[in-house]
C-alpha positions as CSV (number, residue, x, y, z in Angstrom):
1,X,-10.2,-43.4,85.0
2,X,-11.4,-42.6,81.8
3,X,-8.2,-41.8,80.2
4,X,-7.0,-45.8,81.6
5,X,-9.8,-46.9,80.5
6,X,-9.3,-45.3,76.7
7,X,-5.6,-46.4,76.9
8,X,-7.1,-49.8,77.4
9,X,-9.3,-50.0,74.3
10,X,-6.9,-48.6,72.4
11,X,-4.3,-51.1,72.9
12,X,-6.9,-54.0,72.6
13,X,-7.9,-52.3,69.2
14,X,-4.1,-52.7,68.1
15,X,-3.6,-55.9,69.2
16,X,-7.1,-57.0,67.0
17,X,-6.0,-55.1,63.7
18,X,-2.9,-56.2,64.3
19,X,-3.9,-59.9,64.2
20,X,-6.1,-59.3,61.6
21,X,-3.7,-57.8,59.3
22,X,-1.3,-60.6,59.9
23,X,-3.7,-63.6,59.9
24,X,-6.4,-63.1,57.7
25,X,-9.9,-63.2,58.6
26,X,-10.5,-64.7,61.7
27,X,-13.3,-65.7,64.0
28,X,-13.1,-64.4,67.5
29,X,-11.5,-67.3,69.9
30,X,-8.8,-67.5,66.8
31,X,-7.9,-63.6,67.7
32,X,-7.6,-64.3,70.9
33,X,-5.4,-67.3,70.3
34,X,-3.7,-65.5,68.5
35,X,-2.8,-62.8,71.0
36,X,-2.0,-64.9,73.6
37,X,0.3,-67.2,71.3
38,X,2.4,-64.5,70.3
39,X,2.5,-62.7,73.5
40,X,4.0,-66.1,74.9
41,X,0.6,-66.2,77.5
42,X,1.5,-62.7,78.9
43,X,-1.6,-61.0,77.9
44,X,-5.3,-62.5,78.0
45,X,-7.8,-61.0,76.1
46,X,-11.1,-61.8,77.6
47,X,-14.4,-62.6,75.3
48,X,-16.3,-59.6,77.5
49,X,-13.6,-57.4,76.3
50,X,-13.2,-58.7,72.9
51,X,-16.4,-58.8,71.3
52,X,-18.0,-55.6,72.4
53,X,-14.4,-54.4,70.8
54,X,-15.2,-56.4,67.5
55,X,-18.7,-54.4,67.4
56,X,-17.2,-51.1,68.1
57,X,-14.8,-51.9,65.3
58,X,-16.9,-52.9,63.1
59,X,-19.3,-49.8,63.3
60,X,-16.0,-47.8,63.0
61,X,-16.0,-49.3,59.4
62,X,-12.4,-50.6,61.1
63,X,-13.3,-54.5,60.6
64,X,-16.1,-56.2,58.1
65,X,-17.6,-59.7,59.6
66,X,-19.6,-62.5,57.8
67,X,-20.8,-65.4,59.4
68,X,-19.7,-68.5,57.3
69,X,-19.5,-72.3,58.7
70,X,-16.3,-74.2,59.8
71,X,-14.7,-77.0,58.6
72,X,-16.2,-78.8,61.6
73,X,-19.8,-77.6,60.2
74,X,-19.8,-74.8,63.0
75,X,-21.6,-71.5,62.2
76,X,-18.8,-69.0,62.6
77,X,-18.5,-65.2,62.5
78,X,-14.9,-64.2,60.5
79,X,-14.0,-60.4,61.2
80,X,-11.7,-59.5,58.5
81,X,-9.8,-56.0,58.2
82,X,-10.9,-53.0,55.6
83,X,-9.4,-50.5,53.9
84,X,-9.9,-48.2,56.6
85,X,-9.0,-50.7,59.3
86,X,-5.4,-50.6,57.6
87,X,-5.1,-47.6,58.0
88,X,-6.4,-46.8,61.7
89,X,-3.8,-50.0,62.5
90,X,-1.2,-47.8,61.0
91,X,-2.2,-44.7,63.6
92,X,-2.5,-47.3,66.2
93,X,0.9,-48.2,66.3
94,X,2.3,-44.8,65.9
95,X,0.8,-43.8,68.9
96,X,1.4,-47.0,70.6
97,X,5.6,-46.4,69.3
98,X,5.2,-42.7,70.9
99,X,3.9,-43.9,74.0
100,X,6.6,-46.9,74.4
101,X,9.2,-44.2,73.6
102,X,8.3,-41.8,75.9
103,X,7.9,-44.8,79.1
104,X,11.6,-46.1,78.0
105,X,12.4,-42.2,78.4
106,X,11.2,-41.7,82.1
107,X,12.5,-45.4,83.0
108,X,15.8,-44.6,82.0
109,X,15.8,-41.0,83.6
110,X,18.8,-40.9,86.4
């Protein structure tokens, strides 16, 4: 269970660096907007999953938040991605690429 469960996490932490690399700073229901947009509604990311990843993150030193207000004179918190964030998205998707390749493997044994 714990190795699912670690799979899990890692894969939500991809999908977040991902976004935040290719969005800009964000708050957190834009993320998960996001996610779901681009995964054409196959995926949801909940808010109990999401956030508690965002704090994890961000003690990692992977993401840096600030809490700002919105245009509609909202307090929001923007998570934005670091230095080091860049560079975990980068070992993130190697292992994600490693994984996919070696599923498509067994799928396509005969």
């Amino acid at each position: 269970m714990k190795a699912r469960s670690s799979q899990l996490q890692n894969t939500l932490d991809l999908l977040v660096l991902k976004t935040l690399a290719a969005r800009g700073a964000l708050h957190g229901y834009a993320i998960v907007n996001h996610i779901q947009t681009a995964a054409e509604e196959e995926l949801r990311v909940e808010e109990g999953s999401l956030y508690p990843a965002l704090h994890r993150m961000e003690s990692e030193g992977w993401v840096a938040s600030e809490w700002t207000v919105s245009a509609t004179n909202r307090r929001i918190k923007l998570y934005r991605l670091t230095a080091a964030g860049r560079k975990q998205l980068a070992r993130e998707q190697e292992s994600w690429e490693r994984l996919s390749r070696a599923v498509t493997r067994v799928l396509r044994f005969t």
